[in-house]
C-alpha positions as CSV (number, residue, x, y, z in Angstrom):
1,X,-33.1,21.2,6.3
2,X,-29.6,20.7,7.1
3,X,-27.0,21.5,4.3
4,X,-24.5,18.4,5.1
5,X,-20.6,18.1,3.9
6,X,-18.8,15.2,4.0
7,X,-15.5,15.0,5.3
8,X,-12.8,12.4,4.6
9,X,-8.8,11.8,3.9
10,X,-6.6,11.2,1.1
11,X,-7.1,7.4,2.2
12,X,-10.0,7.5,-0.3
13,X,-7.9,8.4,-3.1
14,X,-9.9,11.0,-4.5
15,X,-7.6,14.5,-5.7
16,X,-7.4,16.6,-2.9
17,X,-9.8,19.8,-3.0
18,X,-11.3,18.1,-6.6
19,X,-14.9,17.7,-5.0
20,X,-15.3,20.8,-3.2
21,X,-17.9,22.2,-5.7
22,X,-19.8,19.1,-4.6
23,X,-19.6,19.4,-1.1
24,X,-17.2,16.6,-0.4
25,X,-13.9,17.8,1.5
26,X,-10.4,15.8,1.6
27,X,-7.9,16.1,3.7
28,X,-4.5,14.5,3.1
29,X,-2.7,12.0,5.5
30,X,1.2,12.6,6.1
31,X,4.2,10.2,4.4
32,X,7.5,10.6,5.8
33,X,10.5,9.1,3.7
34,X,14.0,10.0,5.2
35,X,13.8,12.8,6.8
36,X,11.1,14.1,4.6
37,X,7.1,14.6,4.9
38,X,4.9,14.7,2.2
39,X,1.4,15.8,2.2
40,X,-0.4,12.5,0.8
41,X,-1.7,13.6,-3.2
42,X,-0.6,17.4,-2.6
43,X,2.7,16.6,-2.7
44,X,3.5,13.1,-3.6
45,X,1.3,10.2,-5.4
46,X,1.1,7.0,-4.2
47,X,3.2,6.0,-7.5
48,X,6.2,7.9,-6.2
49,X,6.2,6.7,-3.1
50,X,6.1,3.0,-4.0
51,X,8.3,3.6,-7.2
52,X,10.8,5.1,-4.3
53,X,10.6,2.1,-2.2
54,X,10.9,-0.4,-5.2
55,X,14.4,1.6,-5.8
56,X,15.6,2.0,-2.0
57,X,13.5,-0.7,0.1
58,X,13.1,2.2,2.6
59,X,10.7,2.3,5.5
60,X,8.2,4.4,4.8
61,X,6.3,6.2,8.0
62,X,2.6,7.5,6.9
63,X,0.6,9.3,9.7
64,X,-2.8,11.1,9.9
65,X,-3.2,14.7,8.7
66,X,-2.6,17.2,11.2
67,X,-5.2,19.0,13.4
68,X,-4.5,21.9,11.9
69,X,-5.0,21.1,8.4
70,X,-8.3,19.3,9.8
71,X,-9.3,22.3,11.4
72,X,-8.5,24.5,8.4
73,X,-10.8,22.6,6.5
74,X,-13.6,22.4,8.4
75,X,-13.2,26.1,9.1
76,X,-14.1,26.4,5.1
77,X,-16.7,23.8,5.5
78,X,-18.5,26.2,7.9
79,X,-17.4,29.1,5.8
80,X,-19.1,27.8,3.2
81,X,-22.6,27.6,4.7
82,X,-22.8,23.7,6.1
83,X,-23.8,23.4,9.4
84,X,-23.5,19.4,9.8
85,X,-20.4,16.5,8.7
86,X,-20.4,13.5,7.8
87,X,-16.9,12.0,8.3
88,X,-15.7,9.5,6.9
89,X,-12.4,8.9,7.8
90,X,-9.5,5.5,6.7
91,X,-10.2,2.9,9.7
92,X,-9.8,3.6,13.2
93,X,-7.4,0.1,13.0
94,X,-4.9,2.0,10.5
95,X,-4.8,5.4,11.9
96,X,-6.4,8.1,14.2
97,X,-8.1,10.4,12.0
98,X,-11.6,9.8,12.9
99,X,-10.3,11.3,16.6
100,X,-8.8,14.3,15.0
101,X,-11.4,15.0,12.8
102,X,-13.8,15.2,15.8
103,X,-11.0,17.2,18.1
104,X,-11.3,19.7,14.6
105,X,-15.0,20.1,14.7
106,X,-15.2,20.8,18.2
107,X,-12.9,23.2,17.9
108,X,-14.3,24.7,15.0
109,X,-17.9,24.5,16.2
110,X,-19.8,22.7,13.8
111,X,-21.5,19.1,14.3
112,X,-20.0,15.6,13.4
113,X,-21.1,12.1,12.8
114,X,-18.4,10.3,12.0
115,X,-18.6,7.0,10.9
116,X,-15.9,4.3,11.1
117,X,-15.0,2.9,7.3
118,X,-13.0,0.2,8.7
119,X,-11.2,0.2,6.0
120,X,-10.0,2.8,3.5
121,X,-9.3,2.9,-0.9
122,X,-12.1,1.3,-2.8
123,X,-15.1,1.1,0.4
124,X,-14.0,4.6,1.2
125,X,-14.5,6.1,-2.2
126,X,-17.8,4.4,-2.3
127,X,-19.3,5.2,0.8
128,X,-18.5,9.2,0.0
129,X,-20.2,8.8,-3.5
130,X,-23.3,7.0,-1.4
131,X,-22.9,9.8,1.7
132,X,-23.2,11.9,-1.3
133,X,-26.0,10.8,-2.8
134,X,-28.0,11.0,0.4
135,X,-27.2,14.0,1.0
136,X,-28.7,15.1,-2.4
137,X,-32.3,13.1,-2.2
138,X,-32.2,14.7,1.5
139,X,-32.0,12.0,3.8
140,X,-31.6,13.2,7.6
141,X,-28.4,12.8,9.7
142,X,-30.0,9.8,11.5
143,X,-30.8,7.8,8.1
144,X,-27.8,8.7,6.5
145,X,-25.8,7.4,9.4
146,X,-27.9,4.2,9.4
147,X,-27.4,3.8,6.0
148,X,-23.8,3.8,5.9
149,X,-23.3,1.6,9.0
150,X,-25.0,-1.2,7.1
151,X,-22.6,-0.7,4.6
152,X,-19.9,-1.1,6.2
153,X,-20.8,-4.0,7.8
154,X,-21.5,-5.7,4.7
155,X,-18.1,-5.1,3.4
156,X,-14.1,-6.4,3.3
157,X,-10.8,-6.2,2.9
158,X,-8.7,-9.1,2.0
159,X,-4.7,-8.3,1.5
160,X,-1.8,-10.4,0.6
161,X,1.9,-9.6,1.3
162,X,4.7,-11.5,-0.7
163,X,7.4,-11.3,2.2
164,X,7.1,-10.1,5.7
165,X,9.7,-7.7,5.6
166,X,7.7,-4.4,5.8
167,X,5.1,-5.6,8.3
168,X,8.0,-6.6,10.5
169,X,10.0,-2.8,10.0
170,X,6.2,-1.2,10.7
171,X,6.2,-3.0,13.7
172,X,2.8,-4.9,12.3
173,X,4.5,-8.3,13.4
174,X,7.9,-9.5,15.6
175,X,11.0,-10.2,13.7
176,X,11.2,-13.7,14.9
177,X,7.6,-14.2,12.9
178,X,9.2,-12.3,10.0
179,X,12.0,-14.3,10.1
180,X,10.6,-17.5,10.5
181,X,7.7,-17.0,7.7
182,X,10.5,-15.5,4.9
183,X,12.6,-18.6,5.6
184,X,9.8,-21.3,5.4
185,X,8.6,-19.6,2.5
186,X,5.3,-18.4,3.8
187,X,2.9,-15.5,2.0
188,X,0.7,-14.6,4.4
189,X,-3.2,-13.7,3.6
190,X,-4.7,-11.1,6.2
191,X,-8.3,-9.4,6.5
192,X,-9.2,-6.1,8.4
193,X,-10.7,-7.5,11.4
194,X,-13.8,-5.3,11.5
195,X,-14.3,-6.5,15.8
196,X,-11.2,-4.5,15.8
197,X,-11.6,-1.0,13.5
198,X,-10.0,-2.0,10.6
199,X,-6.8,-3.6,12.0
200,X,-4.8,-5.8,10.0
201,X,-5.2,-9.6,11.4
202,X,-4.0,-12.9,9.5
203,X,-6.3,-15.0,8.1
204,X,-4.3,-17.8,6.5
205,X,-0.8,-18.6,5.3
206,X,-0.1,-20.8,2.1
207,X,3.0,-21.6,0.4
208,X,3.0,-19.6,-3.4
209,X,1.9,-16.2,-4.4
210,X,-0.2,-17.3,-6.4
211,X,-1.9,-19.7,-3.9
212,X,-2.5,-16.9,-1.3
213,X,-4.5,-15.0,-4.0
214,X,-6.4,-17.8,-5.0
215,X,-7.2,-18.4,-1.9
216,X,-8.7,-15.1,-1.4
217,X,-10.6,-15.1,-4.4
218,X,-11.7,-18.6,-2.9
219,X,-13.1,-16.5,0.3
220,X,-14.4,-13.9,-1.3
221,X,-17.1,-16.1,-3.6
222,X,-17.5,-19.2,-1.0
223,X,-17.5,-17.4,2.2
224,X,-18.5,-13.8,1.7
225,X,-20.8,-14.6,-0.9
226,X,-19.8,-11.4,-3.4
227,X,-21.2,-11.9,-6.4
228,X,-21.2,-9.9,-9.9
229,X,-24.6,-7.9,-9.2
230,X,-24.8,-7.0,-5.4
231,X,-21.4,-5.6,-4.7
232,X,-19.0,-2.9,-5.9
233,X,-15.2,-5.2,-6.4
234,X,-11.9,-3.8,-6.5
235,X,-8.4,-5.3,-6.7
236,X,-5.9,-2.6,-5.6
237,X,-1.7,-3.3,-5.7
238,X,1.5,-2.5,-4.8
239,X,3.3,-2.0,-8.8
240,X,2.1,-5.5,-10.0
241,X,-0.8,-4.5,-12.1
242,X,-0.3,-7.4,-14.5
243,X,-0.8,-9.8,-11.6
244,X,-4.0,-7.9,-9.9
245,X,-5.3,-7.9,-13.9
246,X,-5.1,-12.0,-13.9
247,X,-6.9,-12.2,-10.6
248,X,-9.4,-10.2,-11.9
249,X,-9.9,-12.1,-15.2
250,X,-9.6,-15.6,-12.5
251,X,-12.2,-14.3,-10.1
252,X,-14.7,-12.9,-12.9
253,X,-14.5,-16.7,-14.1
254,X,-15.8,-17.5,-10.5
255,X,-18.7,-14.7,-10.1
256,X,-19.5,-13.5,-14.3
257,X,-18.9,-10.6,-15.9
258,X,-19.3,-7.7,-14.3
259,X,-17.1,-4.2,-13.0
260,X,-13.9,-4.9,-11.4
261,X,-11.4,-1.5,-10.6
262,X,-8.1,-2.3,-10.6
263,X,-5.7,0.7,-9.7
264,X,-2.9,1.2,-7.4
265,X,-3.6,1.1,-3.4
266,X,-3.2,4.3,-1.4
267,X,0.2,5.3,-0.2
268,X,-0.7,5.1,3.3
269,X,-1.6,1.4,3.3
270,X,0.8,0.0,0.0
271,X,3.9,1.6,2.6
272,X,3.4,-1.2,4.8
273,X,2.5,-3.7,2.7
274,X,5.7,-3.4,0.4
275,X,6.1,-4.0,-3.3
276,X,4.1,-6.7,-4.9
277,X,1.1,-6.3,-2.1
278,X,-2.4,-7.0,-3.7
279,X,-6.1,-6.0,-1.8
280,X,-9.0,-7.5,-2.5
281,X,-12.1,-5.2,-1.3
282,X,-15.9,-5.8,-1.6
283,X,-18.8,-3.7,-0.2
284,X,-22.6,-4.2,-1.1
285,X,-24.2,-1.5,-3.5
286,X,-26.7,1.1,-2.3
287,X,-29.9,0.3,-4.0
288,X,-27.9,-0.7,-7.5
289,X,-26.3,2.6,-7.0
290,X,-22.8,1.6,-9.7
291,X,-19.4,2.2,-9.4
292,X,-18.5,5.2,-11.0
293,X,-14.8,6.1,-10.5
């Protein structure tokens, strides 16, 4: 039998080099501010970074890790006895990990099957904890894989932005769309577009904060169909956590009680979304497996 790690990045928000013991390795993505880089929850939490942009309105730059640090730890991987990865990298649409992890394993010389998330933060976290626990009742490569791909496919990420200003600096959108949408007062509600790895594509533009996440929580329940017993919910932010709390409360009215995380979103993806950016994420549960974070 094969003795499988899993590999992801610091995307997924777990503590770097925290879930070793278990056979799960992170590696961290890159933030540059200024003229310095930060090694994504080695050297700077998603907290600083958006408490830094909240004080300066800086354009932050995030990138993937570096194939050396890849490398370095899939070198202790295959150190440590595994001779297969799973790798689960943040979406090929947001960054180009899942090609460096690969570049690191052939290098290396140990196996991949890497698996695009299509997303990154709450479906990330989830899919390690399920990779894990297939891993443990000693699922082959083949079903794992299978497994996972479902997964993501029966999974989403909603976001909401409440001005355009850091898409535009990120180069996300033009400035004469930035422009335009700030002056007619527009909050634009976007979706990973799964057809396209994970990039970020709009999905509709209302008039009010508050309307654009209504309006997700309307497409989440009406169109995706989540519901409070089939799917693992999250509501992740950009330093509003009073506002991502009431949309909680608003779309537990909609679906019943049930499990709802609400935390801050990961460095990498809050950068470009800008102070007072809200995601919704869903992804359906592994055989009841619950959310444990």
């Amino acid at each position: 039998m094969k003795k499988i790690a899993v590999l992801a990045d610091s995307g997924c928000q777990f503590p770097i080099g925290s879930l070793e013991a278990e056979g799960i390795y992170i590696v961290p993505l890159t933030i540059t501010m200024g003229e310095q880089s930060y090694l994504d929850l080695e050297e700077i939490s998603a907290e600083e970074v958006f408490r830094r942009m909240e004080r300066t309105n800086e354009m932050v730059l995030t990138s993937q890790p570096s194939t050396g640090s890849i490398q370095r730890t899939v070198r202790r991987i295959k150190d440590a006895g595994y001779d297969h990865i799973i790798g689960l990298p943040i979406a090929t649409g947001l960054s180009s990990t899942l090609n460096g992890m690969k570049l690191a394993c052939d290098m290396v010389g140990i196996p991949i099957t890497l698996i695009d998330t299509k997303a990154t933060a709450c479906i990330q976290r989830y899919l390690i904890r399920v990779a894990k626990k297939l891993i443990d009742d000693g699922k082959s490569v083949a079903e794992i894989e299978s497994i996972l791909t479902l997964l993501v496919e029966d999974s989403g990420t909603l976001i909401m932005v409440p001005n355009l200003d850091h898409l535009k600096k990120g180069g996300r959108i033009t400035p004469a769309v930035a422009i335009l949408g700030n002056l007619l007062k527009i909050v634009p509600v976007m979706k990973l577009n799964y057809k396209l790895g994970g990039k970020i594509d709009t999905f509709d533009k209302v008039r009010t904060v508050k309307k654009a996440n209504l309006r997700i929580i309307d497409h989440l329940v009406n169109d995706c169909g989540v519901n409070n017993k089939d799917y693992v919910i999250a509501i992740e932010h950009v330093l509003v956590n009073d506002l991502a709390n009431q949309m909680k409360e608003e779309l537990i009215k909609r679906i019943g009680d049930c499990y709802i995380t609400v935390r801050e979103l990961p460095a990498v993806v809050g950068a470009h979304m800008g102070v007072g950016g809200i995601g919704y994420q869903y992804i359906r549960k592994y055989q009841g497996l619950s959310w444990n974070e």
